[in-house]
DRENNUMI-462269 format. One record per residue: residue in one letter; z negated, x negated, y negated of N, C-alpha, C, CB in turn. Coordinates in steps of 0.02 Angstrom, whole numbers, plus 32768, in hexadecimal, padded with zeros to 4 digits. Each point is the difference from the previous one (the first is absolute). Last residue first. Glycine has a CB too. Layout:
% DRENNUMI-462269
aZXYZXYZXYZXY
...
END
This chain:
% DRENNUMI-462269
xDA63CE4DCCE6801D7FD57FE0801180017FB3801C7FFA806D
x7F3D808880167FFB7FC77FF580307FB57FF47FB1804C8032
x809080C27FF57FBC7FE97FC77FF27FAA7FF17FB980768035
x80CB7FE3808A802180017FCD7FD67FE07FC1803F80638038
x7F4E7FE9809780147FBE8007802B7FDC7FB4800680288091
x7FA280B07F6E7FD77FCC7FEC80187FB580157FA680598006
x80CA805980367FEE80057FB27FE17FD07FF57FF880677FF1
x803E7FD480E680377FD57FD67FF47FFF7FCD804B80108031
x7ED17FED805A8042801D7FFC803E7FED7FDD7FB880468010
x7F597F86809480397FE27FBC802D8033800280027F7C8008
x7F63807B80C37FF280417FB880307FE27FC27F6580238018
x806E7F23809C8007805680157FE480167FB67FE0800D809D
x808D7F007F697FCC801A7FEB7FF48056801380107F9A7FA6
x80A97FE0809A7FC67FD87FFD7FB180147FFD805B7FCC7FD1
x808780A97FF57FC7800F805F7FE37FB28009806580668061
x80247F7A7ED37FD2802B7FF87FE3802A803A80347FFA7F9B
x803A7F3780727FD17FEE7FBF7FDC8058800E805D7F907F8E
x8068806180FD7FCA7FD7801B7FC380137FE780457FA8800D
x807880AC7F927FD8802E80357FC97FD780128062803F8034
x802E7F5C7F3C7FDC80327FD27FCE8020803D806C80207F97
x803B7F4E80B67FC87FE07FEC7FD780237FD780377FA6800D
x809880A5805B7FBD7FDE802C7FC77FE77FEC80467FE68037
x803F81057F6D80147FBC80087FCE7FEA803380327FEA7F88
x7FC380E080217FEF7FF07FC580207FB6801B7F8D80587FC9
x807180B2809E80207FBA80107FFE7FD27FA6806880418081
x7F0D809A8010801E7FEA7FDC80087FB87FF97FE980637FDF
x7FB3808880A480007FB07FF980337FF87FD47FD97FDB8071
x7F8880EF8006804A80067FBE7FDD7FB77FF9802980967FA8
x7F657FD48106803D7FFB8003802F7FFA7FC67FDE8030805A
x7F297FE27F8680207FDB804B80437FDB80167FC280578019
x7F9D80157F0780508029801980117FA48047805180667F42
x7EEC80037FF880007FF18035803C800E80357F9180077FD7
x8039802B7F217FF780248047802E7FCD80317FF3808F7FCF
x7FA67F067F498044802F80147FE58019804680707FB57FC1
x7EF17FAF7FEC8004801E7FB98047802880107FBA7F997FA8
x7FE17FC1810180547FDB7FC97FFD80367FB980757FDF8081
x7F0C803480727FE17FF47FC180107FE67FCC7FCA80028038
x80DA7FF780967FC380247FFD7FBF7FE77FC180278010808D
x80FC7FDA7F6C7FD27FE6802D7FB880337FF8803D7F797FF6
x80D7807B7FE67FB2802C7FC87FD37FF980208025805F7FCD
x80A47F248061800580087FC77FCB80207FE380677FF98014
x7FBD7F5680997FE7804980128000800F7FC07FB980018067
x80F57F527FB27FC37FF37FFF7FF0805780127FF47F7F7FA3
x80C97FB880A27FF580407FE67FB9800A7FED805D80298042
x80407F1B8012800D80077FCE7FDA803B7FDF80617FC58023
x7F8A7FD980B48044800A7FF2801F80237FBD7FF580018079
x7F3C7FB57FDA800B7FDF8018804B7FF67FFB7F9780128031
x7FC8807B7F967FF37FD67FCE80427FDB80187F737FFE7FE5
x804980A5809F802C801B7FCE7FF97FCF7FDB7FFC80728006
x7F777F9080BA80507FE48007801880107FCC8018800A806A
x7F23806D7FB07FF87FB0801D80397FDB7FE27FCC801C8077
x803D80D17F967FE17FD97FAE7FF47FBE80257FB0806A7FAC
x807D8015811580367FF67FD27FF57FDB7FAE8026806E804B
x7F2B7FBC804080347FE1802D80527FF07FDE7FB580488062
x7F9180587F617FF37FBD7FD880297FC580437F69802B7FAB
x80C380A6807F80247FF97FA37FE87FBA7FE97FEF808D7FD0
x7FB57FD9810E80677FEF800680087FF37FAA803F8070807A
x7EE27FC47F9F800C7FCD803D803D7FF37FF27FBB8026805C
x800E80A67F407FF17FC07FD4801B7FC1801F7F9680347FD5
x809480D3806C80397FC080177FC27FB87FD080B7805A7FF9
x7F5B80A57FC37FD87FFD80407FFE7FC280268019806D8005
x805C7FB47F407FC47FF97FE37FCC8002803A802B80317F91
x80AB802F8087801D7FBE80057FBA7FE77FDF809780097FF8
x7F7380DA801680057FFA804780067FAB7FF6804180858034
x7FB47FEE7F047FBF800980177FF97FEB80457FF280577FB4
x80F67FA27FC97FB07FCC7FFD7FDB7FF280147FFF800D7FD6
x80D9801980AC7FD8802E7FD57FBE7FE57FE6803380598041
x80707F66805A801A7FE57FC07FC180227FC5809B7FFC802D
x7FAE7FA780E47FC180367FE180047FD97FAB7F93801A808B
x810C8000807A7FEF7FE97FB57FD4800F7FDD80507FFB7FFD
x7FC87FC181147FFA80477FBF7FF27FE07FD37FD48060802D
x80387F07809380428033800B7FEC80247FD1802480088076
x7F317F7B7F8B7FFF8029804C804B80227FF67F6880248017
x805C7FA77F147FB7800380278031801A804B7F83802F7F8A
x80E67F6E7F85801C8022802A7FBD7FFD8030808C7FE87FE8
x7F6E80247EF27FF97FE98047801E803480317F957FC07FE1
x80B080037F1D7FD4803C802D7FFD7FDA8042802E807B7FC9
x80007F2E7F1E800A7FEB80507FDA804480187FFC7F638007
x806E80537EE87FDE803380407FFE8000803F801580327FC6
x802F7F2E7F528008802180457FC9801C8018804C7FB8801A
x80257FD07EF67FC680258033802A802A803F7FA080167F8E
x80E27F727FB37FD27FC380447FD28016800D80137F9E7FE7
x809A80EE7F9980117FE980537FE57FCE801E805C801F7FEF
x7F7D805F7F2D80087FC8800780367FED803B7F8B7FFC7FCC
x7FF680C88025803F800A7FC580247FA17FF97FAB80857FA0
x7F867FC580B08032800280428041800E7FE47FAD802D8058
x7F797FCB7F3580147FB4801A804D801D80327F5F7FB5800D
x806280EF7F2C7FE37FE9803B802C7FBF802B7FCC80858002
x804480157F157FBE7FC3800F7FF97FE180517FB1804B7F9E
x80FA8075801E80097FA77FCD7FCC7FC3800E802180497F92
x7F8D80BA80C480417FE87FFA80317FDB7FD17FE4804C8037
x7F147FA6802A8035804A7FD280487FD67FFC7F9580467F93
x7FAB7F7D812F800C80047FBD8040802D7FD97FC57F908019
x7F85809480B78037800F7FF8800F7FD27FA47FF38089806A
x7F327F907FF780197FE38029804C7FE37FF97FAA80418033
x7FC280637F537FE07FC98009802A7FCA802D7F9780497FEE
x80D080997FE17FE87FC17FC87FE97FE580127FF7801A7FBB
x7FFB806280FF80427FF27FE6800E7FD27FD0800B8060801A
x7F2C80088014800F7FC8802780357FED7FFC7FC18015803D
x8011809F7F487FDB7FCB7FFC7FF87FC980207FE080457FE1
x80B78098805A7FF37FCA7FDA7FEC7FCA7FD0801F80358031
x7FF77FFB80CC7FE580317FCF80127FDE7FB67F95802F8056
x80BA7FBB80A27FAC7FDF7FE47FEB80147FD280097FA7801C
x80D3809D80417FC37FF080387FD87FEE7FEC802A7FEA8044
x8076805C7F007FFF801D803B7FC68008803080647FDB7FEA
x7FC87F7B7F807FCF80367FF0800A802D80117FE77FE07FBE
x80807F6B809F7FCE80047FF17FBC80247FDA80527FC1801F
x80B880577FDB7FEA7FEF80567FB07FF57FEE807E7FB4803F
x7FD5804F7EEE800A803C80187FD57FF78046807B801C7FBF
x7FB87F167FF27FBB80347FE0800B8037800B7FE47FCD7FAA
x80C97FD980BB7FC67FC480097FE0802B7FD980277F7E800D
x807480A67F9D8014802E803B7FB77FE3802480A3800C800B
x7F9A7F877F247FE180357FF77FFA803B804F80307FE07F6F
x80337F4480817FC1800280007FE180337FF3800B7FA87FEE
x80CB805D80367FDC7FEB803F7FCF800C7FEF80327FB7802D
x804880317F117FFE804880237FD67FFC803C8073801E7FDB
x7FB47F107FBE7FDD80257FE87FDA8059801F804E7FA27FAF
x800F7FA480F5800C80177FAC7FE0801B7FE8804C80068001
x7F767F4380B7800880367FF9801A80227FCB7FBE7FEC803F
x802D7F428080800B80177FC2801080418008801F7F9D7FD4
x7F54804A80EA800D7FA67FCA801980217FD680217F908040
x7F7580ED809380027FF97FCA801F7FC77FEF7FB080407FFD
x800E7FD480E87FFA804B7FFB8029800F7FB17F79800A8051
x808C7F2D80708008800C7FB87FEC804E800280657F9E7FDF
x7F3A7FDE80F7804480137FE37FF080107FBE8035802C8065
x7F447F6880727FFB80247FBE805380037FF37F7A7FCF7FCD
x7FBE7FB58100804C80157FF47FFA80407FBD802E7FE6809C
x7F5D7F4A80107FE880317FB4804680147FED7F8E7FBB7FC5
x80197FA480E2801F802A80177FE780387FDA80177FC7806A
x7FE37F457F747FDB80277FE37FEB8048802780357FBF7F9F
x80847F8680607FC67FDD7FFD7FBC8036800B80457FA37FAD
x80AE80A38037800E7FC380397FAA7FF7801180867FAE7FC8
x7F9480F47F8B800F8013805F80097FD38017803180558009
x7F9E7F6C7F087FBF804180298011800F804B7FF3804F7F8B
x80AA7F2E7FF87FD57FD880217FC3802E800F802D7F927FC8
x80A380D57FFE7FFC7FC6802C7FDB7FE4800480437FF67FFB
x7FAC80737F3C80018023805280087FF0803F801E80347FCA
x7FE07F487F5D7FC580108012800A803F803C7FCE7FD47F80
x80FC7FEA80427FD67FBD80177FBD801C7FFC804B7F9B7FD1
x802E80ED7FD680128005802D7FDC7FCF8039805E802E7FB9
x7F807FF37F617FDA802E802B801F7FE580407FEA806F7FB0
x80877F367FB07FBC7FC080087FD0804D80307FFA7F877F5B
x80E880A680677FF97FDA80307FC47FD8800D806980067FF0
x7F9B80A77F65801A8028803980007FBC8051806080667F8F
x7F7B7F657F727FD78015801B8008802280517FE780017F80
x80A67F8A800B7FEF7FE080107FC88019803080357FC67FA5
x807780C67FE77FF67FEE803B7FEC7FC08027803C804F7FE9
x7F6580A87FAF80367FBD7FD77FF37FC280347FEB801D7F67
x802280D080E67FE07FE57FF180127FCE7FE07FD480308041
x802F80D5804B80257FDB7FD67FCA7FC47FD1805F80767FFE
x7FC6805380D97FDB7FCD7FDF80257FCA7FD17FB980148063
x808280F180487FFB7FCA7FD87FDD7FD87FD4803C802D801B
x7F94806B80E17FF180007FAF80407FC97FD17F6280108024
x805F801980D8803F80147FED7FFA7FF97FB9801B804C805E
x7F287F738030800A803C7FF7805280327FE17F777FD07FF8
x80477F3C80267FF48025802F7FF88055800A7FDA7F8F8002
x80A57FDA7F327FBF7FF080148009803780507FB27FE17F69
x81047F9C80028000804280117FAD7FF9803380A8801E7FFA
x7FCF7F687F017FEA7FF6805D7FE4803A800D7FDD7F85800F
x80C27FE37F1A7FE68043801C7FDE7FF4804A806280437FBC
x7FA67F207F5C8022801680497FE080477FF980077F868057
x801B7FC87EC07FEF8051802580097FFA803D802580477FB0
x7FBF7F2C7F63803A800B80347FDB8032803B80417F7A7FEA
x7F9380617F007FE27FF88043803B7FFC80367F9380437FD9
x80617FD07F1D7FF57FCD80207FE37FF5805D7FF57FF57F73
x804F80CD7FF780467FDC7FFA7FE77FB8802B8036803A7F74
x7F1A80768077803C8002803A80367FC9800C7FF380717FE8
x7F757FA57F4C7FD77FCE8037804D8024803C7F387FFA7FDF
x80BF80597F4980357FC180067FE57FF78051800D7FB67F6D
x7F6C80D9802C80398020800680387FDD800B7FD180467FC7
x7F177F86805680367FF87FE4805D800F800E7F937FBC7FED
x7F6E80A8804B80327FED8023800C7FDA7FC380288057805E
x7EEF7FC67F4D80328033802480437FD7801D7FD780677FA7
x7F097F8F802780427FD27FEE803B801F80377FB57F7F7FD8
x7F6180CD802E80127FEB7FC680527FEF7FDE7F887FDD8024
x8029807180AB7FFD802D7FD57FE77FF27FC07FFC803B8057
x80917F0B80507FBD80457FFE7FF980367FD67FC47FB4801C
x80D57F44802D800380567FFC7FCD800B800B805B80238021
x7FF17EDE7FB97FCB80417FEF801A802C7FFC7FC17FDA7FCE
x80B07F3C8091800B803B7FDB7FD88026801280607FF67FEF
x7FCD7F46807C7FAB80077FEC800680327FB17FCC7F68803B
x810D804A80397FD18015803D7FB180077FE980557FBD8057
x80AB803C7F1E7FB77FED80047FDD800A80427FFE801C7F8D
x80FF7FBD80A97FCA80397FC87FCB7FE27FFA801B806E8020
x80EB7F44804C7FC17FFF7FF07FCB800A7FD0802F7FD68039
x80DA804C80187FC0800C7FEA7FD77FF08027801C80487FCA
x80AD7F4F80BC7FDF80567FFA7FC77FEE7FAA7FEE802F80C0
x81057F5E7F9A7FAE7FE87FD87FDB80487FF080317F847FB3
x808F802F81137FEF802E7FC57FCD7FDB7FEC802080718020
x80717EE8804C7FCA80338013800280277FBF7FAE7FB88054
x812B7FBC7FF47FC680067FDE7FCF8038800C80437FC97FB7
x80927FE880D97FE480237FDD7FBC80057FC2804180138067
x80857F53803B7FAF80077FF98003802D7FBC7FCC7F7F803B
x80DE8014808A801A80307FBB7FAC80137FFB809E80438014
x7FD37EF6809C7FC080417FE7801880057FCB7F907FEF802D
x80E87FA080A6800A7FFC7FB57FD1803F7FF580877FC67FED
x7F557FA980EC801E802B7FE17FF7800B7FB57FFD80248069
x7FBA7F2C802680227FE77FF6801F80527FE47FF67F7B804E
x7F498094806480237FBD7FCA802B800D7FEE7FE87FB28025
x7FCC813E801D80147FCE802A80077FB07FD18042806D8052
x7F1780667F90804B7FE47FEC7FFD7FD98020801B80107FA0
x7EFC8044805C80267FFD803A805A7FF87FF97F8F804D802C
x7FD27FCB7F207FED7FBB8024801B7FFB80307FA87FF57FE2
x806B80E97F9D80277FC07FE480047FBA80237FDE80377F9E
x7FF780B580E87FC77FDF7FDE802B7FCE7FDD7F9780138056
x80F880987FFF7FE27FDD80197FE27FEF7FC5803B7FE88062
x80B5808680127FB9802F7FDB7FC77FC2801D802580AB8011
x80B67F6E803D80097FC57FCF7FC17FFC7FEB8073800B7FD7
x7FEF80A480947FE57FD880297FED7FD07FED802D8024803B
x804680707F4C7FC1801D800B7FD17FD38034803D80767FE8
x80BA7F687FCE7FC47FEB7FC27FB680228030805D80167F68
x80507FF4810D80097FB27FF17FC07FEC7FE9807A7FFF7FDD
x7FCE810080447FC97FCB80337FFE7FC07FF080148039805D
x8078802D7F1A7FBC80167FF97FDB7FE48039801E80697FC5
x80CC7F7080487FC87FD17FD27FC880147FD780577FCA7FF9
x801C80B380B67FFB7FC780127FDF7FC67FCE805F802F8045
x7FDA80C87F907FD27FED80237FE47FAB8016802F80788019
x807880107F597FDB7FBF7FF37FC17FEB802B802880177F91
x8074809B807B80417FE87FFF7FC27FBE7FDF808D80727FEE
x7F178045804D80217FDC804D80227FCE7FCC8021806C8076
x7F6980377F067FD77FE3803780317FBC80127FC380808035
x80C97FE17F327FDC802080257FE27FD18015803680588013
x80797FD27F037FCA7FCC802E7FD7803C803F7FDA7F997F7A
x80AC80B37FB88028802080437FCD7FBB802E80AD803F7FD1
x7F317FB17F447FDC804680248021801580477FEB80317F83
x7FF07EE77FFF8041800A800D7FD980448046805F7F627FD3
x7F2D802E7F59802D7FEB7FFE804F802E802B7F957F957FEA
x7FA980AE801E800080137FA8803B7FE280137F8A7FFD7FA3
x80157FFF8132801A80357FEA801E800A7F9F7FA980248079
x7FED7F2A80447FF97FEC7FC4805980517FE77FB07F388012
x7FBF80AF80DB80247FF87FDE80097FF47FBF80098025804D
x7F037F948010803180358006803680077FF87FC3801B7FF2
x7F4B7F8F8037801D7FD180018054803D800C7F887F848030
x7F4F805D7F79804180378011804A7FD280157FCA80667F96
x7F137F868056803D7FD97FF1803E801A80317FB27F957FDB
x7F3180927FBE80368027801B804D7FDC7FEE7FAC80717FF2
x7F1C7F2A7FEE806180297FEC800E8022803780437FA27FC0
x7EA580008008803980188029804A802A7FD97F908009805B
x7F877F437F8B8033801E7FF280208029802580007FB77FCD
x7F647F92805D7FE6804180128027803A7FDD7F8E7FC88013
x80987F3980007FDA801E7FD87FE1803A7FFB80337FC47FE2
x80857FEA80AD7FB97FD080067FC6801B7FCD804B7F8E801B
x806E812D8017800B7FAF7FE87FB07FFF8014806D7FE87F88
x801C80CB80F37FBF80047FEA80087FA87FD57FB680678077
x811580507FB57FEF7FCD7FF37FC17FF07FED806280027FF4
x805080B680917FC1800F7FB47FEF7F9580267F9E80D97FED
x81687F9680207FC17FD7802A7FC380157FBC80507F798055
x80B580E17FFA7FE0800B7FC47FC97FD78036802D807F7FA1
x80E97FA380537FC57FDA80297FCD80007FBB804C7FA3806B
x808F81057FA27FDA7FD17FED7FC97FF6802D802480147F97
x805980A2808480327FEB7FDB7FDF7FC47FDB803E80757FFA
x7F737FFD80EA80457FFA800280337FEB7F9E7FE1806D808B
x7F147F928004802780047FCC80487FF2800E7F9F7FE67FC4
x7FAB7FF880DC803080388016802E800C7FA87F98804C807D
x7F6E7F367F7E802B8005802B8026803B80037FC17FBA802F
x7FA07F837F44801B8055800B802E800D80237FE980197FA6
x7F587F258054803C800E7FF2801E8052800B80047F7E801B
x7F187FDE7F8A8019801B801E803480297FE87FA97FE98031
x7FD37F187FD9803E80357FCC7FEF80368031807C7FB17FC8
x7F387F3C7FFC7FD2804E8025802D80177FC17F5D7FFB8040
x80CB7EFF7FD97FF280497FE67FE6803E8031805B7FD97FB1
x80037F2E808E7FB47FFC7FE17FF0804E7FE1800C7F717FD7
x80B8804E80A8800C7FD67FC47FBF7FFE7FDE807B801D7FF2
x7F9D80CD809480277FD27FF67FF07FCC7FBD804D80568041
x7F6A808E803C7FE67FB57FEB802F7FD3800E7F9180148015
x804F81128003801F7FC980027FDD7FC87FD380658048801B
x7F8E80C180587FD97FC87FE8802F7FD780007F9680138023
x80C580E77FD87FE17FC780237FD27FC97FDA806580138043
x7FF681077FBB80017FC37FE07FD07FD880388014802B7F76
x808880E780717FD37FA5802480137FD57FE77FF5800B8065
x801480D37EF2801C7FE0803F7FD87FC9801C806A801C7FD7
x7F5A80777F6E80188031803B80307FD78046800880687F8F
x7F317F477F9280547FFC802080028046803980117F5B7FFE
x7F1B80547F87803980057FAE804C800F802F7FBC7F857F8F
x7F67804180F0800780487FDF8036801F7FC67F8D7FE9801C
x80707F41806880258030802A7FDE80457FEE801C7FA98066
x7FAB7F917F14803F7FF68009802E804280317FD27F767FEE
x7F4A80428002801380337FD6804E801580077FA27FD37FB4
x7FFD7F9F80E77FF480458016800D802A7FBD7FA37FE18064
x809D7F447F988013801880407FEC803E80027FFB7F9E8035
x7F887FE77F3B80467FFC7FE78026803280407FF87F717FBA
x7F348047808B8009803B7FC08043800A7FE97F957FE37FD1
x80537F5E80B280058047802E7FEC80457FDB7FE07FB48067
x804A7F7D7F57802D800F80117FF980378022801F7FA07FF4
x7F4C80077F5080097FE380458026803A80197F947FB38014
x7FDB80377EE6802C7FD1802D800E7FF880597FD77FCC7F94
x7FE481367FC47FDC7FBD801D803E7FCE80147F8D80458035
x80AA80817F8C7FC5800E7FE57FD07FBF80048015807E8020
x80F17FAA7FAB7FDE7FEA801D7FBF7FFC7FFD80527FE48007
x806D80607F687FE5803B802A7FB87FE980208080802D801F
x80447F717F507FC27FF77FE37FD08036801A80377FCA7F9A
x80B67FDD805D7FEB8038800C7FD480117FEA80287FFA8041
x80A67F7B7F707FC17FE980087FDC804C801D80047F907F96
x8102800680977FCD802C7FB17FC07FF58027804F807D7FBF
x80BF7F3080697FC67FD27FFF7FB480407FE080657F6D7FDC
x80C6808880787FB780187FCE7FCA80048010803180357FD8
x80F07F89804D7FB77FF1802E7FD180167FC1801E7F88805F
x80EB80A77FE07FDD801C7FB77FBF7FD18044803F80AC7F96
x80DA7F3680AA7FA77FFD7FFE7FEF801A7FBA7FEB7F8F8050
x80FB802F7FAF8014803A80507F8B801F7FFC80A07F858089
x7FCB7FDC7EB580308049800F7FED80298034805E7FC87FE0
x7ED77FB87FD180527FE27FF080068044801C80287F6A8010
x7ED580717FA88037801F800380507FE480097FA7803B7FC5
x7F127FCD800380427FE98028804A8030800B7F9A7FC4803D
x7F53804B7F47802F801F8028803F7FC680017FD580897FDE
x7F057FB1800B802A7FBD80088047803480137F987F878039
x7F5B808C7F53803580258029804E7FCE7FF17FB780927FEF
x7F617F447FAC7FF2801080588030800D80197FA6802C8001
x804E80467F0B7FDE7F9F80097FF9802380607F877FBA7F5B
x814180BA80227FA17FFB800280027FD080237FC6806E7FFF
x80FC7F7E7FCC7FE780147FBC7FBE80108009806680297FD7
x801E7F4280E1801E80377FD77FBC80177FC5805F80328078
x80017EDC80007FBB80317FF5801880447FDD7FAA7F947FEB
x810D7FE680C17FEB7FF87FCB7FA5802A7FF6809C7FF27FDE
x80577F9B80B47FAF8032800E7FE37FE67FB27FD67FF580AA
x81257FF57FC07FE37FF07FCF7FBC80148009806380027FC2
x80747FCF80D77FC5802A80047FDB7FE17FCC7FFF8021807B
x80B37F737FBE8016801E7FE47FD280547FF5806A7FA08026
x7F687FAA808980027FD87FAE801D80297FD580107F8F8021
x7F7780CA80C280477FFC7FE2800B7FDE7FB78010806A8044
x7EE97FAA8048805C80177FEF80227FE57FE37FF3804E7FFE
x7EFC7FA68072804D7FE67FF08033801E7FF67FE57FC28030
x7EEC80457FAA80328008802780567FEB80007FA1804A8002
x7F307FC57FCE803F7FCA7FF38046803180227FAA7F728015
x7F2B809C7F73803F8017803A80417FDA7FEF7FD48081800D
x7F437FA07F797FF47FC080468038803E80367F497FB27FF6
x80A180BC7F2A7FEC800C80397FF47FC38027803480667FF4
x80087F5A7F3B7FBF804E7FFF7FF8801B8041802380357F8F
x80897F1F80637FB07FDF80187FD880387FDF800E7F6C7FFC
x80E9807D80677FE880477FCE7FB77FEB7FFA80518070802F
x80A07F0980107FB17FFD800B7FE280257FD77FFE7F9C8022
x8107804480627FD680037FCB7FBF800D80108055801E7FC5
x80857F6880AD7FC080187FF97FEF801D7FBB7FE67FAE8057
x81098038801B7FF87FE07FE07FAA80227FF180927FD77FE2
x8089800280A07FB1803C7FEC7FD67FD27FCC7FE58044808C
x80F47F7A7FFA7FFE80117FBB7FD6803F7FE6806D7FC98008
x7FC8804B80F680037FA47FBF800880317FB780697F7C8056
x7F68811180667FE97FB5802D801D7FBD7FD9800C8043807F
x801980BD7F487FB17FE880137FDD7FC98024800B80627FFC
x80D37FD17F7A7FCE7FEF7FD57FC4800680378037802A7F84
x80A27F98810D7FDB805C7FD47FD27FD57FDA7FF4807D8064
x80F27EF77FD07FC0800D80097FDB80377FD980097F92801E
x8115806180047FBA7FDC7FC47FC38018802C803480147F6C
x80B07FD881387FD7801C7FCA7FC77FE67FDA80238049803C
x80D07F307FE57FB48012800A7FD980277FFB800C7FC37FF2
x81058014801D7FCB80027FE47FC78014801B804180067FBB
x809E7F6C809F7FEF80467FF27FB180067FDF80568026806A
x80297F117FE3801180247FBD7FF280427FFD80527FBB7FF2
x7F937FD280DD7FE07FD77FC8800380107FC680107FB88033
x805D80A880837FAB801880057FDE7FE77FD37FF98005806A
x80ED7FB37FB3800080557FDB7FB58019800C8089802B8023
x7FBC7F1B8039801480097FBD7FE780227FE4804A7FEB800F
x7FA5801880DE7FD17FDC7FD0800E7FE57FC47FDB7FEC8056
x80CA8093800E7FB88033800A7FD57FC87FDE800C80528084
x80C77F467FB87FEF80397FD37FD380157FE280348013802D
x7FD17F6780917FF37FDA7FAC800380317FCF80397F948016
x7FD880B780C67FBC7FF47FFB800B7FE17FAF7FD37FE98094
x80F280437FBD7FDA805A7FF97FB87FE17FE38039805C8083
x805C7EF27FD68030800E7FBC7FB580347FE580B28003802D
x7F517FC880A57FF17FC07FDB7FF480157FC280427FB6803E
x802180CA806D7FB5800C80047FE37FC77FC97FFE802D808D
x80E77FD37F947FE780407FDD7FCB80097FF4803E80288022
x80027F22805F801D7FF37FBE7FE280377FDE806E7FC7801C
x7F7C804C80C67FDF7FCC7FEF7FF680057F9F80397FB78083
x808780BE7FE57FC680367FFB7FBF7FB67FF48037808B806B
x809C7F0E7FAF800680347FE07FB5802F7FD880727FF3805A
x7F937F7880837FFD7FD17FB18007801E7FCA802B7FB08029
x800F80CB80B67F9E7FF27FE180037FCF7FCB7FB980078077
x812380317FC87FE580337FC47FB77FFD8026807680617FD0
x80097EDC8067800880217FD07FF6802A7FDD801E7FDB8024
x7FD47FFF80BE7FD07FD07FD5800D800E7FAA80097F98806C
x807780E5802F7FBB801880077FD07FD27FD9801B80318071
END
């Protein structure tokens, strides 16, 4: 009996060394790319950061603003929207759920304002408001060119890796490896370029502008060059934070064709003699540029875009002409200026041209021009 517990002792001895042999030589699984061997990149046209897969290349694709990424299993794409009518999350948020048919959320993460799209079953899609008042769309999807039988599921996990990753550049953790992007170098145009019915578009002038788009209160599209587009913005923001003066784009760039639809629309309702007088001809008019703008006021919740109804308003305009120096713009056809008297059509000449000339009420760009 002593004998076979020393026996079975022996066996039990023998089984354990085994096994811890054999636990030591067996292989390791490799770690998922979403918890080593990632690696930051920094998109500073937007003030955004996020992390993938060192074998995730992100690159600038061919229009300026737009960012795409790619290994075998991920496609990530970076594009610029350019919807946003105003800076703050909660515009973003509410356009955002006229362009979708599904629930979307608010999200802030890492310092950003996003909202997220929800219930997608073959990609994670977020609208992205940047610090700058920009707004993208960042897709995060099977990478199908490469391998078309890919689904949703089979990368889910390091789509959430990367999507959670989503952050202001300053908020990286120390010590991570950054991949830094270079900023676009948007054009820059004359800004004290003469349009009138003297001096016609120049047919090159497009090649030099950069462009947003924005969707005004009325559903309209607005289109603007796009220093000009963000220096309004800042003057809108400060009419409603400071002012409680609220306006929207009615006008900015226009084509040619536009412009002629614009004199039609007008000699339609006003006739047309008032039409010409008011209306320039088509090549000549400042809005062929994209640094005039057209503002309509919001009175009490109602838009009031209509000349004869927005001329009713002096109080609210010289409230607004107050401030336009301030952000680069000047009243382009001021009162006793020798042009019809136009309230609402401002224009973007810079900070220091605007200052020098609503220095003086009644200066115009001609004459400011003149004296150099």
């Amino acid at each position: 009996m002593m004998g076979l517990k020393r026996s079975l002792k022996s066996l039990i001895i023998i089984f354990f060394a085994v096994a811890l042999v054999c636990t030591s030589v067996l292989p390791v699984a490799a770690e998922s790319t979403t918890s080593a061997g990632t690696h930051w990149y920094v998109i500073k046209d937007i003030g955004f950061a996020l992390k993938v897969p060192p074998d995730l290349k992100i690159k600038r694709a061919e229009k300026k603003g737009n960012f795409i990424g790619s290994n075998d299993k991920i496609r990530v794409k970076i594009i610029r929207w350019n919807q946003v009518s105003y800076p703050n999350l909660n515009s973003l948020y509410k356009l955002v759920g006229k362009h979708t048919s599904k629930k979307i959320k608010k999200v802030r993460r890492g310092g950003l304002k996003m909202v997220k799209v929800l219930g997608l079953k073959t990609k994670v899609k977020y609208y992205i408001l940047a610090p700058n008042g920009d707004d993208y769309i960042i897709t995060i999807s099977p990478n199908k060119k490469k391998n078309p039988k890919l689904r949703f599921k089979d990368i889910k996990k390091d789509a959430k890796a990367i999507e959670e990753s989503f952050r202001l550049p300053k908020k990286i953790p120390k010590g991570a490896k950054r991949i830094t992007i270079k900023k676009t170098k948007f054009p820059k145009p004359n800004y004290l370029v003469l349009v009138n019915s003297s001096n016609k578009i120049s047919k090159k002038w497009s090649d030099k502008i950069s462009t947003v788009k924005a969707v005004n209160s009325r559903g309209n599209k607005v289109k603007a060059e796009r220093r000009t587009y963000k220096a309004y913005l800042k003057l809108k923001h400060d009419l409603e934070k400071n002012d409680s003066v609220y306006v929207d784009l009615d006008y900015g760039l226009r084509t040619v064709k536009e412009q002629q639809e614009i004199i039609d629309e007008y000699t339609e309702r006003y006739g047309y003699a008032y039409a010409n007088r008011i209306a320039a001809k088509p090549g000549y008019s400042e809005h062929h540029t994209g640094l005039a703008l057209d503002l309509y006021l919001i009175i009490d919740g109602e838009e009031v875009y209509l000349n004869e109804e927005m001329e009713k308003y002096p109080k609210v305009w010289k409230k607004i002409h107050a401030k336009l120096a301030k952000y680069g713009f000047i009243l382009r056809y001021p009162k006793n200026s020798g042009y019809p008297y136009e309230p609402w059509h401002i224009r973007y000449v810079g900070k220091k041209a605007a200052k020098e000339i609503m220095a003086e009420p009644g200066l115009t760009l001609e004459q400011y021009l003149a004296r150099s």
